[in-house]
N, C-alpha and C positions, 0 to 999 in steps of 0.2 A: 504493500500500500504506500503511494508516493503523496507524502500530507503537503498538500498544493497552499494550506491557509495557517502556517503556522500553528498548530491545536497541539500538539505533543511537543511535548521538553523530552522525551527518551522514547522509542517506538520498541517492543518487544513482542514475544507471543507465546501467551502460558494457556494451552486449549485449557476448554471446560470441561464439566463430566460429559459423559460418553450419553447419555439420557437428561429431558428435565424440558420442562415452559420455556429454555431460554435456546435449545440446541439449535447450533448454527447459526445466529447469533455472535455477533460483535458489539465490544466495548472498551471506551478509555473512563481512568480512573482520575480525578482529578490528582494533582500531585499533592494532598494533604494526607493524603491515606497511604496507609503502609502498605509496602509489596514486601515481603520475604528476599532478604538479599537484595534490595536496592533502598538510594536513599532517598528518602520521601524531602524534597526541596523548600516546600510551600513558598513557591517564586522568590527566592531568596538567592542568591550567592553566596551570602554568609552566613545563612543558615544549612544549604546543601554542606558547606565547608566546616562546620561546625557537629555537622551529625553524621554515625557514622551508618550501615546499612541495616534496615528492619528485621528484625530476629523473626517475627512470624508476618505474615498477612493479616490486613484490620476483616475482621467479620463483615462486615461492609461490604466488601471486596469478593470475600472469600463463597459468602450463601449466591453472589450471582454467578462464580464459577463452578460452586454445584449446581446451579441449576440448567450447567450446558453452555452459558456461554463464553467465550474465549476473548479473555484480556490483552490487548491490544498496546496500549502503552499506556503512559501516563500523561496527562494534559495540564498544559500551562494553566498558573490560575495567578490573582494578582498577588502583590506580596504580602504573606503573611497574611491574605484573605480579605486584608483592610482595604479594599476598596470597594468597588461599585459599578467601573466604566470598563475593568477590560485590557486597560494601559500600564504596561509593564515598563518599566526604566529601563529593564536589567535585559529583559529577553523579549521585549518588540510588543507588539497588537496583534494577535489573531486574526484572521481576517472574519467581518461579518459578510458572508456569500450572499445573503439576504441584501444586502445594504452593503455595498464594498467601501464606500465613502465615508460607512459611518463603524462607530466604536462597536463592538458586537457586546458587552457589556461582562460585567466581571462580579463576585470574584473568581464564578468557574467558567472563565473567558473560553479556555482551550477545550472544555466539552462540550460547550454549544457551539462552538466551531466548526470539530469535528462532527456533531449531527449533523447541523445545517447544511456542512457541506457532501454529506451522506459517507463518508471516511468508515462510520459506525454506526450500527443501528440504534444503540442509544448510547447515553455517557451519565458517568456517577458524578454529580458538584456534591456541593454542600451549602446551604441555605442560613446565615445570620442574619445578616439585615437586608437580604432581597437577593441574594447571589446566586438563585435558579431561576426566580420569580423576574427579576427584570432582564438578565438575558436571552431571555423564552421568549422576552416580549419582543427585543431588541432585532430576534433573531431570526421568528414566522413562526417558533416549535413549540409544541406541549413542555412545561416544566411545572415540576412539585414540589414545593416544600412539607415536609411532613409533618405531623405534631411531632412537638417536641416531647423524644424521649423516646417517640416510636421505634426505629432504630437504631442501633446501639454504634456509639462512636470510640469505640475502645482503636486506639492503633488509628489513631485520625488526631493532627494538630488541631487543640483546640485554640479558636480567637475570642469570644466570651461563651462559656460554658452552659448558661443557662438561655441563650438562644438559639447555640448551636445545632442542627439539626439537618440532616441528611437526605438529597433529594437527586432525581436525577428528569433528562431529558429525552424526547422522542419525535420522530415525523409523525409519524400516525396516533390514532388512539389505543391502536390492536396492540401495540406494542410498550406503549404507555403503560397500560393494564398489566402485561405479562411479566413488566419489571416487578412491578407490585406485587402480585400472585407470588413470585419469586421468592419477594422480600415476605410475605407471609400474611401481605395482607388484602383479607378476603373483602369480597365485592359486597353487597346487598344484590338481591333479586330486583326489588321495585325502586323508584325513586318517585313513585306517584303522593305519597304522604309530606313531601317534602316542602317545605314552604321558602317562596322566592324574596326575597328582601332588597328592593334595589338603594342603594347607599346615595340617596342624592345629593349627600355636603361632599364623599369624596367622588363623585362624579364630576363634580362641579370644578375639581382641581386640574381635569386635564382639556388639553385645548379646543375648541369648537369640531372639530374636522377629527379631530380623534376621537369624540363624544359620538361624533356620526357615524364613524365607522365600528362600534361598538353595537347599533343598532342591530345589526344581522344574525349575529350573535345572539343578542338578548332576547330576541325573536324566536330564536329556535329553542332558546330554554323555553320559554315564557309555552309558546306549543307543546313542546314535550311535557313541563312539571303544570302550567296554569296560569293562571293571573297572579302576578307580581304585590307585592305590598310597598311603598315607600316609608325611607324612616332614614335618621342621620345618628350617626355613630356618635359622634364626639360631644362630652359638656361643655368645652372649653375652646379650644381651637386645635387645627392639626401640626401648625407648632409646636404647642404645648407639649402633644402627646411626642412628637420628633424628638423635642429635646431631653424628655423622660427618658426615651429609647437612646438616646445617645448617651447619654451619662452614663445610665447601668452598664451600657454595651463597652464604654470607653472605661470605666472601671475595672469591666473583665478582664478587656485587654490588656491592663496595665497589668493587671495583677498575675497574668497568665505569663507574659513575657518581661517583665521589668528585669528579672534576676538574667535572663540572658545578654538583653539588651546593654544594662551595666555592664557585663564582661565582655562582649564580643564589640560594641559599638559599632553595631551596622551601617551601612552607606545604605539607608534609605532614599526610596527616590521621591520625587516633589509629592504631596499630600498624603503619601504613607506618614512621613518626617513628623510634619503637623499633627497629623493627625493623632501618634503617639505619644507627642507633648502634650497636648491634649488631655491625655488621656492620663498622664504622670500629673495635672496638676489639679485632678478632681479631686475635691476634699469631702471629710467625713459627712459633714453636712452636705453638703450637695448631694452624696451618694443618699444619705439616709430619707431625705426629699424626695428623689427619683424613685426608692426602693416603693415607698409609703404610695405614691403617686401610680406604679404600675401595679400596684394591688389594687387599686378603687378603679381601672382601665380593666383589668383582666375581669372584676366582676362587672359594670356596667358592660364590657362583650357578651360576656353568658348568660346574661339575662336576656341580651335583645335576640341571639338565637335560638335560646332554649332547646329542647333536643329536638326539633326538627326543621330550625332554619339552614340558609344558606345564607352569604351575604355575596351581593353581586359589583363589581366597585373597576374600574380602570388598574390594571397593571403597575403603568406607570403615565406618568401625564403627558407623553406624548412618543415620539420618535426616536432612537438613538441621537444624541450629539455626532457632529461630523468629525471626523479624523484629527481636522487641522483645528477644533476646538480650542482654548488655551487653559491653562489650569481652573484658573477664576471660572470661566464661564463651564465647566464639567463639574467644578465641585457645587455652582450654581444649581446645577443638571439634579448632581444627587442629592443636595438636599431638599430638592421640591419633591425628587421621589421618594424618599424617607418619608415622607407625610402621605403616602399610600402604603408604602410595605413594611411602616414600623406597627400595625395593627397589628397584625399577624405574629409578627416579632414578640411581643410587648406578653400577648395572650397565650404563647405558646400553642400558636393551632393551624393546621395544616390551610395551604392554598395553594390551588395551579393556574397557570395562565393558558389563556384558550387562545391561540392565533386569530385575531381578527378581523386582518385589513392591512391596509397599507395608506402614512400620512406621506404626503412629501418624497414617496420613494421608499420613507424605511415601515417597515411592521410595525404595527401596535398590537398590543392583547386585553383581552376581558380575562378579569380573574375573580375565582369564586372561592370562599372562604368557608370551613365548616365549619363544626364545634368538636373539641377537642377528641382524639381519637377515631374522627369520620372519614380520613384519608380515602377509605375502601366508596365511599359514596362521591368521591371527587372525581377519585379513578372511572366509576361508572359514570359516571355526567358526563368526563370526556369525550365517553362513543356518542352524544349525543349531536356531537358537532364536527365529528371526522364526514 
């Protein structure tokens, strides 16, 4: 396989079991997750340089190679996970095949690369603060983020721990599914009981033309499950909630790397850098405010879906950024999108993004949010719109 977009940092090939949902079957692994005898990078230079090769394979990894499919290599992601767009200092942009012009979105840049550009039939990211969710969108492909805790990140770097959560990508819906079945989780039969909830405050966040193109989509839910209910998420503003999500999230961070960071002094590249500082100068109060703050967020979520809403909401508020973007205006980018994908974050609960159109050239997506542990009714919704 000759990778024409940049998506693998090391190309290799460990077939799968001989049987299983996933046989024949290909996949890249983002480079957060352990391989057996090789070093897991997490887009680093000095982190590759810093560690030495993985004594077993992460479960992660491991249950989709039981289940038949054959691991392919491992895929660029941004560094240390901390971003959002895609844009690596160290080892280049992925190309988005979807949008060549524009950023294919981060931080499992090199697995939505490789889908979109059909390299593999699906590819494993991992999901904190949007990093399958908005490259899914970026890109024209199905992406999931899971509940948090579904499954198990052992032998996977973490960036904050309590958002962290494990998701991958696909062209189709059939295949979407089978990862899931794989990963062990089961469908529902019906989705007729399910109640539609369209999130009008964040709908309202993404641009005119991407609102429109979100229609056709919503459409075929609304056919399939029924007539829609309107309602708005937030008591406050989607600032507010962003910057709850940032804190706790930048606190993780700090506290998950600081002790390397002091020894190694990595050459971060431009708003990783920031962004760490960042994250070294959150103090106990601030944390203790945030903490307080996504406890009274997680319950106002749970109440409004109850056990058998959905919530229906924009991806992201619009298009990929273009290539030749500059830093200001990308970190621009993500922080209006962080006020769509730190819900899901904040709640710990599964959401995928459904391809739904095209603004300006690049993809945008519709994404639907369940309640916690409904992953298996996300995955079925999918086939609703292949």
């Amino acid at each position: 396989m000759k990778d024409t977009v940049n998506a693998f940092i090391e190309q290799f090939t460990i077939p799968g079991a001989d049987a299983g949902p996933l046989k024949g079957m290909t996949f890249g692994a983002k480079d957060l997750y352990d391989v057996e005898g090789r070093v897991t990078g997490c887009g680093s230079p000095d982190w590759a340089r810093t560690h030495g090769p993985a004594e077993s394979t992460a479960p992660a990894v491991q249950v989709l190679m039981d289940a038949g499919a054959t691991l392919v290599g491992k895929t660029h992601t941004d560094e240390i996970a901390y971003s959002l767009m895609g844009v690596n200092a160290h080892y280049g942009t992925p190309v988005n095949s979807a949008a060549p012009d524009r950023v294919p979105g981060g931080s499992s840049s090199g697995s939505v690369a490789a889908t979109a550009a059909g390299l593999v039939d699906f590819a494993l990211g991992s999901d904190t603060g949007g990093s399958v969710r908005m490259p899914a969108s970026f890109s024209g492909v199905y992406g999931i983020r899971t509940t948090h805790g579904r499954i198990g990140l052992s032998g996977v770097m973490p960036l904050a721990p309590s958002f962290d959560t494990a998701g991958w990508f696909a062209r189709d819906p059939a295949t979407f599914a089978a990862v899931g079945e794989a990963c062990g989780i089961e469908m529902p039969n019906e989705t007729a009981d399910t109640r539609v909830l369209i999130a009008d405050d964040a709908m309202s966040l993404a641009g005119a033309e991407t609102r429109a193109e979100l229609q056709v989509p919503i459409h075929k839910l609304i056919d399939a499950i029924g007539a829609p209910k309107h309602t708005d998420i937030v008591d406050t503003s989607f600032g507010e909630w962003r910057e709850t999500f940032r804190v706790c999230q930048a606190a993780e961070a700090w506290a998950a790397h600081a002790d390397w960071i002091k020894a190694v002094h990595p050459a971060f590249g431009p708003g990783v850098k920031e962004r760490f500082e960042m994250a070294a100068a959150i103090t106990t109060d601030q944390l203790s405010a945030a903490t307080t703050r996504r406890s009274d967020i997680r319950k106002r979520l749970t109440q409004t879906l109850g056990d058998d809403g959905i919530l229906v909401l924009p991806t992201g508020p619009g298009p990929a950024p273009r290539l030749d973007e500059d830093e200001a205006g990308l970190d621009g980018f993500r922080m209006a999108a962080l006020e769509l994908l730190c819900i899901a974050g904040l709640c710990g609960l599964p959401q995928i993004n459904i391809p739904a159109g095209t603004v300006d050239g690049g993809p945008v997506g519709l994404s639907v949010i369940a309640g916690h542990g409904k992953d298996g009714l996300l995955l079925k919704m999918a086939g609703i719109f292949g």
